[in-house]
N, CA, C and O atoms as a CHARMM CRD file, in Angstrom:
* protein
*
  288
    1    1 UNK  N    149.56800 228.84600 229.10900 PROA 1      0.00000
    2    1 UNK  CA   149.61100 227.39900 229.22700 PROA 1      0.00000
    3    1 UNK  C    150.95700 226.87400 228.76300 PROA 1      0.00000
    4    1 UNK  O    151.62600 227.28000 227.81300 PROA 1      0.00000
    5    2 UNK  N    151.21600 225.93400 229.58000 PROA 2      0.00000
    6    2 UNK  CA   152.98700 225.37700 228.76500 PROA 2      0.00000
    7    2 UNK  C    152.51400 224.24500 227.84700 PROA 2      0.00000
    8    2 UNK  O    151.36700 223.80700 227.76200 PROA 2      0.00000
    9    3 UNK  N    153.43800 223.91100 227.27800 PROA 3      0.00000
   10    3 UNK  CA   153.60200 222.69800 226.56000 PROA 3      0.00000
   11    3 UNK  C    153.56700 221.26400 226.91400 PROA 3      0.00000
   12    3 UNK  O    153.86200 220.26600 226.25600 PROA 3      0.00000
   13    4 UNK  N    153.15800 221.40600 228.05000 PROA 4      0.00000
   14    4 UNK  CA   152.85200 219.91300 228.83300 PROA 4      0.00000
   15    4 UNK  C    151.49900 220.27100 229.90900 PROA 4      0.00000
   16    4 UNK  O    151.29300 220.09300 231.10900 PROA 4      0.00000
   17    5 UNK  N    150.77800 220.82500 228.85000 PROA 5      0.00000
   18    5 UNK  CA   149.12700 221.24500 229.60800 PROA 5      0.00000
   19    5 UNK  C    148.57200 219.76900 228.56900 PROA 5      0.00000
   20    5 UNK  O    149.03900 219.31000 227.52700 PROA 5      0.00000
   21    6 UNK  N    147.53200 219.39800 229.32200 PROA 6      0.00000
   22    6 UNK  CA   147.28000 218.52500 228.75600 PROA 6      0.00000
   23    6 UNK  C    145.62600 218.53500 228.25400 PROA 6      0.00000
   24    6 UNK  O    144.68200 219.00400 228.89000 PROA 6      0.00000
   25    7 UNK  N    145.59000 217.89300 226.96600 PROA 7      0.00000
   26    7 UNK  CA   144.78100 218.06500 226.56200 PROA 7      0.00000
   27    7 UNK  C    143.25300 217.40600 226.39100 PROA 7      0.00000
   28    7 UNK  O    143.14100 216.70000 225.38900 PROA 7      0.00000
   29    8 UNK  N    142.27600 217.51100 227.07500 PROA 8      0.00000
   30    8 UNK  CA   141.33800 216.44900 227.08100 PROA 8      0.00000
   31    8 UNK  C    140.16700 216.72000 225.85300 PROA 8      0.00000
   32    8 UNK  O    139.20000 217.48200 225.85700 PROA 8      0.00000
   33    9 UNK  N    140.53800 216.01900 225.07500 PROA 9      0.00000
   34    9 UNK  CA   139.37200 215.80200 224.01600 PROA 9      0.00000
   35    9 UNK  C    138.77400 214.35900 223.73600 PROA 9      0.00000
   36    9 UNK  O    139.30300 213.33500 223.30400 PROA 9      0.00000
   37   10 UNK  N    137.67100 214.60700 224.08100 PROA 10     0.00000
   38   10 UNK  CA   137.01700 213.04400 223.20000 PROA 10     0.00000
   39   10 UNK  C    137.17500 212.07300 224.37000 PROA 10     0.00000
   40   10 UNK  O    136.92800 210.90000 224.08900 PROA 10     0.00000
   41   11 UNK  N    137.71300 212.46100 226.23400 PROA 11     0.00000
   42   11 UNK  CA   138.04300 211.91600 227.27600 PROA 11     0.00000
   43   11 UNK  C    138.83100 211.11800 227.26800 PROA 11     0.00000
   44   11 UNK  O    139.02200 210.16000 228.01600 PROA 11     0.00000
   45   12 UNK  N    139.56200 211.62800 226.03400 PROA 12     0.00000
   46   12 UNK  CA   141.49100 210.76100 226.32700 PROA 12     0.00000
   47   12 UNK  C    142.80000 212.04800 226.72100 PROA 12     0.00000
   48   12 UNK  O    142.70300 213.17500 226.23500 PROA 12     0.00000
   49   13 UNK  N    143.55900 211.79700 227.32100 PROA 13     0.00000
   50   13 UNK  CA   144.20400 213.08300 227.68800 PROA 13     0.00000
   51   13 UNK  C    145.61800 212.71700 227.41200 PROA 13     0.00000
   52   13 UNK  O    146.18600 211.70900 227.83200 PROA 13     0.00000
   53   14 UNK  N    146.03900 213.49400 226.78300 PROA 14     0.00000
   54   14 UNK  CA   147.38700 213.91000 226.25500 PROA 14     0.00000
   55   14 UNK  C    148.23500 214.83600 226.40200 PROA 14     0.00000
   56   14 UNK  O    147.70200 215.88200 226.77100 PROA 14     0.00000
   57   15 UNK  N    149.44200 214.90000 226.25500 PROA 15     0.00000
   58   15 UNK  CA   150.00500 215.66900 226.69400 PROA 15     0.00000
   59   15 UNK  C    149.88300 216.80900 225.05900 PROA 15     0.00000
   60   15 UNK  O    150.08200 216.21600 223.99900 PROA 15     0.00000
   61   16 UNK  N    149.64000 217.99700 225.00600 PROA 16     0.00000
   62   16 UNK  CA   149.50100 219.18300 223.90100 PROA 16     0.00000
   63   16 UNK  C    149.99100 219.26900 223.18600 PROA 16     0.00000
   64   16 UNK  O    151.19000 219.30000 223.46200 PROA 16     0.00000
   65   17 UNK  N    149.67300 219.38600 221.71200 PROA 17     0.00000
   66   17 UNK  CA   150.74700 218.83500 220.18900 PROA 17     0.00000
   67   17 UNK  C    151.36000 217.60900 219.84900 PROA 17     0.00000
   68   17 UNK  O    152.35500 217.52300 219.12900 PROA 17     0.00000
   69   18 UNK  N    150.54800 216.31500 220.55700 PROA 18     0.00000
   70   18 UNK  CA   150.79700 215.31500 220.58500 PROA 18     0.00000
   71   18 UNK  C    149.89800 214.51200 219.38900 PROA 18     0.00000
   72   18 UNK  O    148.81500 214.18600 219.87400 PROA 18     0.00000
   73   19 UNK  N    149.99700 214.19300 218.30000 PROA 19     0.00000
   74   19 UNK  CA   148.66200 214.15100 217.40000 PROA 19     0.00000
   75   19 UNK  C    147.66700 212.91200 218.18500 PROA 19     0.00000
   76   19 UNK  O    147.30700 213.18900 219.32900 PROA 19     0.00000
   77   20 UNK  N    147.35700 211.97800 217.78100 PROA 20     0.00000
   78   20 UNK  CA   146.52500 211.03300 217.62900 PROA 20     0.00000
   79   20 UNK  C    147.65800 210.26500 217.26200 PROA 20     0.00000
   80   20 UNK  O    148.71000 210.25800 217.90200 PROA 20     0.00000
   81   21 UNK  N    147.46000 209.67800 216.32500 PROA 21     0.00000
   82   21 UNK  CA   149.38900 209.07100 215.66500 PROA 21     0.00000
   83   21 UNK  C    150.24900 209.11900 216.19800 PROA 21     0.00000
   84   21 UNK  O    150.46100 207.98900 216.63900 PROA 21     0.00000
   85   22 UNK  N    150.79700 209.60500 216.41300 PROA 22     0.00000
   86   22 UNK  CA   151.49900 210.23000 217.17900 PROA 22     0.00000
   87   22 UNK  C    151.92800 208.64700 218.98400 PROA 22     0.00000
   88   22 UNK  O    152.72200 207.75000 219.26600 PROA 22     0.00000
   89   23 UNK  N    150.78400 209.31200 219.52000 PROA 23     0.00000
   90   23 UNK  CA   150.23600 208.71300 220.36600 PROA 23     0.00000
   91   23 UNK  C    150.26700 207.09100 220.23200 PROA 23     0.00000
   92   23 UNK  O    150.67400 206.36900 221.14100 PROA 23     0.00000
   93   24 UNK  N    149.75700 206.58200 218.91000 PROA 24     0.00000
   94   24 UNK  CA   149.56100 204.98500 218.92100 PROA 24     0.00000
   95   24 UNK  C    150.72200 204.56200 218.52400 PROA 24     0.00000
   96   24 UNK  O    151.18200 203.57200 219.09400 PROA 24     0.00000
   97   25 UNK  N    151.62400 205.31800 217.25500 PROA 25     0.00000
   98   25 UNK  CA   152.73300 205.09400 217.00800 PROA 25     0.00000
   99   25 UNK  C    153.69700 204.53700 218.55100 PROA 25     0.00000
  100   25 UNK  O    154.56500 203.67800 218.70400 PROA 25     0.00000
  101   26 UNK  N    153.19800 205.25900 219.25500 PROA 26     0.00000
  102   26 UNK  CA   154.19900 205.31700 220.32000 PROA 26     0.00000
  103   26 UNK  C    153.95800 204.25500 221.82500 PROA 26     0.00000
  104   26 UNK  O    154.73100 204.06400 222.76400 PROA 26     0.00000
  105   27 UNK  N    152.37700 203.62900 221.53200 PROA 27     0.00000
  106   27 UNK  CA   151.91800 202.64200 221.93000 PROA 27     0.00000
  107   27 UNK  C    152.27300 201.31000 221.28100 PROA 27     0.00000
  108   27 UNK  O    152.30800 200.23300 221.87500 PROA 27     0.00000
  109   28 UNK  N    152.61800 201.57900 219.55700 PROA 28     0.00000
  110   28 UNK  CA   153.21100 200.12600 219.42400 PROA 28     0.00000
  111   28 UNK  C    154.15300 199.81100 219.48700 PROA 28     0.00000
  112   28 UNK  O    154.38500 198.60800 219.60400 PROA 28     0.00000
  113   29 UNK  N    155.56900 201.12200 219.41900 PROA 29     0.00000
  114   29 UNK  CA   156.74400 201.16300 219.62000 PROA 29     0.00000
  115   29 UNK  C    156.55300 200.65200 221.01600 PROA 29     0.00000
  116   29 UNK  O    156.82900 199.47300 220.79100 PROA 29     0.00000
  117   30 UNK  N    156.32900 200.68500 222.05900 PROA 30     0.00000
  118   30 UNK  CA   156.35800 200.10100 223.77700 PROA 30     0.00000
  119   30 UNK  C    155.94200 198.71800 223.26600 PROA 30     0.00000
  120   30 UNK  O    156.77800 197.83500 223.07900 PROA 30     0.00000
  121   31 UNK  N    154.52100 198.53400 223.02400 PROA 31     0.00000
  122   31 UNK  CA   154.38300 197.07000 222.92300 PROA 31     0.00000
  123   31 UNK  C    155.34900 196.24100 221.81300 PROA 31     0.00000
  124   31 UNK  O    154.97800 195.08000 221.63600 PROA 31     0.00000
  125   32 UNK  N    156.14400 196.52500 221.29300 PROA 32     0.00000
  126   32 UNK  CA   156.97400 196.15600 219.91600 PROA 32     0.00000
  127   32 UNK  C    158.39700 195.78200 221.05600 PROA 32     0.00000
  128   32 UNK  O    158.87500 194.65200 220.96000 PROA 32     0.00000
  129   33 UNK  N    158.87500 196.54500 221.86200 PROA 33     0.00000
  130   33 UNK  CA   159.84300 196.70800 222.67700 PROA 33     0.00000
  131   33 UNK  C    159.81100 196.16700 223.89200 PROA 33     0.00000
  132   33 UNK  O    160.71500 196.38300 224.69900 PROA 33     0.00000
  133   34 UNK  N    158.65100 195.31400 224.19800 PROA 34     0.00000
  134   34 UNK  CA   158.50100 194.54000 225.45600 PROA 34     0.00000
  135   34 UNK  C    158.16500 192.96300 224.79200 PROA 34     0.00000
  136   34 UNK  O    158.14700 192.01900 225.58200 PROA 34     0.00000
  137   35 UNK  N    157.90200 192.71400 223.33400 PROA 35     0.00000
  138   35 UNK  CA   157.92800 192.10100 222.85000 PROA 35     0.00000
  139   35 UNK  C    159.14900 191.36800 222.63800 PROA 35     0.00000
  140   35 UNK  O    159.36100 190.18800 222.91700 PROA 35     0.00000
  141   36 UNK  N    160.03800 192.32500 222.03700 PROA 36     0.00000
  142   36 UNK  CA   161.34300 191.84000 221.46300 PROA 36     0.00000
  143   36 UNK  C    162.32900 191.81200 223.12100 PROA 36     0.00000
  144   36 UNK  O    163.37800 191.17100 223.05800 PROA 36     0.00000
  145   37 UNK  N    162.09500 192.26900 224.07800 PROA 37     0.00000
  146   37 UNK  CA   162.40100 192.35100 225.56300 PROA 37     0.00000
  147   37 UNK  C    162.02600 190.64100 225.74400 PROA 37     0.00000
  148   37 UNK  O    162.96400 189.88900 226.00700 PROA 37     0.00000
  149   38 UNK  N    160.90400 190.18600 225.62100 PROA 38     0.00000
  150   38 UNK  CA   160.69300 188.99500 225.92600 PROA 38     0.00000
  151   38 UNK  C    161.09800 187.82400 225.06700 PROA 38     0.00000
  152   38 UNK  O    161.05900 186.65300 225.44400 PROA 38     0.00000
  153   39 UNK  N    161.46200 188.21200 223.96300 PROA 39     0.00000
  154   39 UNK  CA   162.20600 187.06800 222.65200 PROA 39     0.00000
  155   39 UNK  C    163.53100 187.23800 223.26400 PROA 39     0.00000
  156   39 UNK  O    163.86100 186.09600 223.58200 PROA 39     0.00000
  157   40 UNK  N    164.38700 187.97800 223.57000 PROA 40     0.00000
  158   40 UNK  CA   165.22200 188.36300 223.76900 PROA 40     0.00000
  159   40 UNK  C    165.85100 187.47000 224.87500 PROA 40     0.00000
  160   40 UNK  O    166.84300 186.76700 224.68300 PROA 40     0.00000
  161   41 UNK  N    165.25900 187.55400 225.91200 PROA 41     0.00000
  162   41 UNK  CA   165.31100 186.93100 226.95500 PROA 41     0.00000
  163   41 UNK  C    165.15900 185.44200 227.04200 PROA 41     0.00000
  164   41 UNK  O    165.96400 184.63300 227.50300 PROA 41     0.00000
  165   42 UNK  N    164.21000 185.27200 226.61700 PROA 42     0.00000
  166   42 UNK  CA   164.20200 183.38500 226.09500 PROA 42     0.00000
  167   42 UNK  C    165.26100 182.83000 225.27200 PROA 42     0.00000
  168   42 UNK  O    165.85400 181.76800 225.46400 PROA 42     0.00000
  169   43 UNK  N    165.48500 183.92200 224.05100 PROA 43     0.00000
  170   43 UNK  CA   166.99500 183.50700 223.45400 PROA 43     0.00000
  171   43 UNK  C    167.89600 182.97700 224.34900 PROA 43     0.00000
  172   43 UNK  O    168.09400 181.77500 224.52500 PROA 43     0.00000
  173   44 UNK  N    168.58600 184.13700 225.06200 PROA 44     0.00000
  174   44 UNK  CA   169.08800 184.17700 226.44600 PROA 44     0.00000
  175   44 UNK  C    169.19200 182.81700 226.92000 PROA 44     0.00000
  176   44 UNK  O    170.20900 182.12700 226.86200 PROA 44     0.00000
  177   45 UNK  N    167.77500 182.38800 227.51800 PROA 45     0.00000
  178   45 UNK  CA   167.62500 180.78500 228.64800 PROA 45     0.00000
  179   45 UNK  C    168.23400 180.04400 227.39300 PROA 45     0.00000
  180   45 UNK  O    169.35500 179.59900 227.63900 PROA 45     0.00000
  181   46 UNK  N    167.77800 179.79300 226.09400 PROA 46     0.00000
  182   46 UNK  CA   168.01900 178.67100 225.23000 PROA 46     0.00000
  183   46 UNK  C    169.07600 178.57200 225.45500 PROA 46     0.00000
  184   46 UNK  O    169.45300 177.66100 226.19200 PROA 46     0.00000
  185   47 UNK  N    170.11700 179.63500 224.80700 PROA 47     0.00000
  186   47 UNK  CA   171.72700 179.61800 224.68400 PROA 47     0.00000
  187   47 UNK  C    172.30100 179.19900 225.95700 PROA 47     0.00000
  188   47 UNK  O    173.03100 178.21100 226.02700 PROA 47     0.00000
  189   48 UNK  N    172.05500 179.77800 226.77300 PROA 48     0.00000
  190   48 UNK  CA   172.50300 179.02200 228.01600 PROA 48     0.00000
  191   48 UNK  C    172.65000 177.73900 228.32800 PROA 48     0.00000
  192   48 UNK  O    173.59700 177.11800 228.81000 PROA 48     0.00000
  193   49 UNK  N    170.89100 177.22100 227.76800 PROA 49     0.00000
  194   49 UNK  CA   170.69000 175.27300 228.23200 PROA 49     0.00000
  195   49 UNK  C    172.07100 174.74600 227.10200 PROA 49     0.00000
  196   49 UNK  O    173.10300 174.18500 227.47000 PROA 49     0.00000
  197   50 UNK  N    171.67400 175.15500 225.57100 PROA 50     0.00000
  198   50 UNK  CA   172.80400 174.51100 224.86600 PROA 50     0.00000
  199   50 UNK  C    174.36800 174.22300 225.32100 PROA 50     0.00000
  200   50 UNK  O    175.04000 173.23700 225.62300 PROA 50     0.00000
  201   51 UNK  N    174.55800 175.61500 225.20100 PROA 51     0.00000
  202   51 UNK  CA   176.00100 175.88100 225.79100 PROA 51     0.00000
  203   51 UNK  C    176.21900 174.76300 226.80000 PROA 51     0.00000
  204   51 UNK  O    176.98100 173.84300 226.50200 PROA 51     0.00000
  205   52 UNK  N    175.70600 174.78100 227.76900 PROA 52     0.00000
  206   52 UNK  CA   175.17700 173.54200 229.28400 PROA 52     0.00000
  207   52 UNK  C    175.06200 172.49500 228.49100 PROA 52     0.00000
  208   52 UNK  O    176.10600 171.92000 228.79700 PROA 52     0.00000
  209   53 UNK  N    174.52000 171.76300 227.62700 PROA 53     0.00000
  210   53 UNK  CA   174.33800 170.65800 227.05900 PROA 53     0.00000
  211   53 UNK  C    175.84300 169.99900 226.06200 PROA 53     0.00000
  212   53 UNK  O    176.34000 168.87600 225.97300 PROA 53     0.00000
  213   54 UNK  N    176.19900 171.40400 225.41500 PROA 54     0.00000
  214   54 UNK  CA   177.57700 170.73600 225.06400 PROA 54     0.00000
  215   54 UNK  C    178.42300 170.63300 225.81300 PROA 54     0.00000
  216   54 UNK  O    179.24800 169.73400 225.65100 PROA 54     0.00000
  217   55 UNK  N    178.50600 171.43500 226.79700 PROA 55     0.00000
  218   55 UNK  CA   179.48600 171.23800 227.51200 PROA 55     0.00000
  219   55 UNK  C    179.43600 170.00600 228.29400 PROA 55     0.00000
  220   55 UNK  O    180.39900 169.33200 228.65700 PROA 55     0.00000
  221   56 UNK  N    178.59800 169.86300 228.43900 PROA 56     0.00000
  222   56 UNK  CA   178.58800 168.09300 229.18300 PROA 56     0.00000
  223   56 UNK  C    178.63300 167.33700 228.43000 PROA 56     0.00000
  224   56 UNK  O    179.11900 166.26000 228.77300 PROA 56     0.00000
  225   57 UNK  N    178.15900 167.49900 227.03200 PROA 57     0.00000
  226   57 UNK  CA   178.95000 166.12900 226.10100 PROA 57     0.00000
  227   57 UNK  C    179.97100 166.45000 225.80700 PROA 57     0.00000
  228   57 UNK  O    180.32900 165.67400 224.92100 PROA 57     0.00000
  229   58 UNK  N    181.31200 167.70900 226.15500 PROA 58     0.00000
  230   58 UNK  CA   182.33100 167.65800 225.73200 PROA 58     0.00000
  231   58 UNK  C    183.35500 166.71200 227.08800 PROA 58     0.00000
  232   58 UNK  O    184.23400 165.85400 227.02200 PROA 58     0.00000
  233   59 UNK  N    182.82200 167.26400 227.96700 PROA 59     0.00000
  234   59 UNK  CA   183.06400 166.56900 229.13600 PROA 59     0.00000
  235   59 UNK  C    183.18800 165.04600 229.00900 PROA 59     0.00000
  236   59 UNK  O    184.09100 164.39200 229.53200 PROA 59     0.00000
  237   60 UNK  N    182.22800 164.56100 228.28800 PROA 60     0.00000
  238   60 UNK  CA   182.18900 163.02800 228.38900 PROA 60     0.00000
  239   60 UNK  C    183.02900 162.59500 227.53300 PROA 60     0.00000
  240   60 UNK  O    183.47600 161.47300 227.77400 PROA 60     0.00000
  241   61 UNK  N    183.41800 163.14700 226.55000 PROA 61     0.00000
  242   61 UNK  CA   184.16500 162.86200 225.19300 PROA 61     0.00000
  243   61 UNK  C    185.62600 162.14200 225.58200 PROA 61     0.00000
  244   61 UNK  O    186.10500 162.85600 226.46400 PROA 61     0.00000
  245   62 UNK  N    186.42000 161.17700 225.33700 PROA 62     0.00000
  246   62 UNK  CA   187.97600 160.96400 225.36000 PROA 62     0.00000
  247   62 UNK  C    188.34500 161.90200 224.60200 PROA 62     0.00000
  248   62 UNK  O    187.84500 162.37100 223.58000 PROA 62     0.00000
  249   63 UNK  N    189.79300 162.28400 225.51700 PROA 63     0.00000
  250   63 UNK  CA   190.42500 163.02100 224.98900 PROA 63     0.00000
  251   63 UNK  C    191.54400 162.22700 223.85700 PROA 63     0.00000
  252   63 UNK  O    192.18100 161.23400 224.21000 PROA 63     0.00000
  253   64 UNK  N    191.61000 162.55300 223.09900 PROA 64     0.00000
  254   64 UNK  CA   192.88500 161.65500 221.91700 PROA 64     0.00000
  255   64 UNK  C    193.42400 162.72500 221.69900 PROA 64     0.00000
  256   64 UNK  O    193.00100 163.87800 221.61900 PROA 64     0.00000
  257   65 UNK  N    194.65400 162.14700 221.58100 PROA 65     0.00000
  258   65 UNK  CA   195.84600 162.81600 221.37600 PROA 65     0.00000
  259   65 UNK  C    196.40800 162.74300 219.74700 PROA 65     0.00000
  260   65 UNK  O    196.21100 161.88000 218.89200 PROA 65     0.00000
  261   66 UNK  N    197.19500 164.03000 219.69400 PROA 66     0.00000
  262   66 UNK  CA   197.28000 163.84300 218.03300 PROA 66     0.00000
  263   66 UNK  C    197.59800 162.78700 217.28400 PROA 66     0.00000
  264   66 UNK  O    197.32900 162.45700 216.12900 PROA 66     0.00000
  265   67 UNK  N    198.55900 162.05600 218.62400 PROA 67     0.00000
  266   67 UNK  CA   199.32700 160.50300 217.76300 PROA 67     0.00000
  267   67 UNK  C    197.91800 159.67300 217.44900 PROA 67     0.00000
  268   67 UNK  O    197.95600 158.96000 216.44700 PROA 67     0.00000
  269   68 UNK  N    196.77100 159.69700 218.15500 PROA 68     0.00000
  270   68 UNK  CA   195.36900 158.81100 217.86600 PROA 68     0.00000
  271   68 UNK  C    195.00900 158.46200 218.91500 PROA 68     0.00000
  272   68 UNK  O    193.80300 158.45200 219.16300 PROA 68     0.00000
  273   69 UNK  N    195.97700 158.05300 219.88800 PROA 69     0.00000
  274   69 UNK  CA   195.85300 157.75300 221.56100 PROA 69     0.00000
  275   69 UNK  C    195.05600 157.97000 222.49100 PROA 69     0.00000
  276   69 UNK  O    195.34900 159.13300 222.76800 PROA 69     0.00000
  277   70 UNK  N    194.18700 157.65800 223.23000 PROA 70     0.00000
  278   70 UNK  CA   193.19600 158.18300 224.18500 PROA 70     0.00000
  279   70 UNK  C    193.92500 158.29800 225.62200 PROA 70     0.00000
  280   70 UNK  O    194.16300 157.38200 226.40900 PROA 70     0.00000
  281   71 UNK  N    194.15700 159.39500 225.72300 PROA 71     0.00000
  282   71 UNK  CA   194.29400 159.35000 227.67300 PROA 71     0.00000
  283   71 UNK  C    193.44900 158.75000 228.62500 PROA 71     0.00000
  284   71 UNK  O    193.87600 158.57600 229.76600 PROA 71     0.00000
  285   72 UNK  N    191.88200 158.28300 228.19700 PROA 72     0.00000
  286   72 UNK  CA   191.53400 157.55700 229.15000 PROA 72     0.00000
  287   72 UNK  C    192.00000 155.96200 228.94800 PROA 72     0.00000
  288   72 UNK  O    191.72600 155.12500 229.80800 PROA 72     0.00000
């Protein structure tokens, strides 16, 4: 048998020398990592809208010049 015979006990199947632990450890690491995949990503949209939001109030801003002067 190789090392990727799989093992059916208790009618869950695994791949052989894989504990139990093992196994869930590695179910919350995925769900932990599609988690932080999805925080991640919303970060992402926020920073974007901001960035977008100042930049249009920088846009609107007069420009003054060092003497105090406004170019508009």
């Amino acid at each position: 048998m190789s090392a990727l015979a799989l093992s059916h006990t208790r009618g869950v199947a695994r791949p052989r020398g894989l504990s139990r632990v093992a196994i869930a450890l590695g179910a919350r690491l995925t769900r932990w990592g599609r988690r932080h995949a999805e925080l991640s990503a919303r970060r992402a949209v926020q920073h974007a809208e901001l960035t977008r939001e100042i930049d249009e109030r920088r846009a609107r801003l007069p420009i003054v010049l060092l003497s105090g002067r406004s170019l508009d």
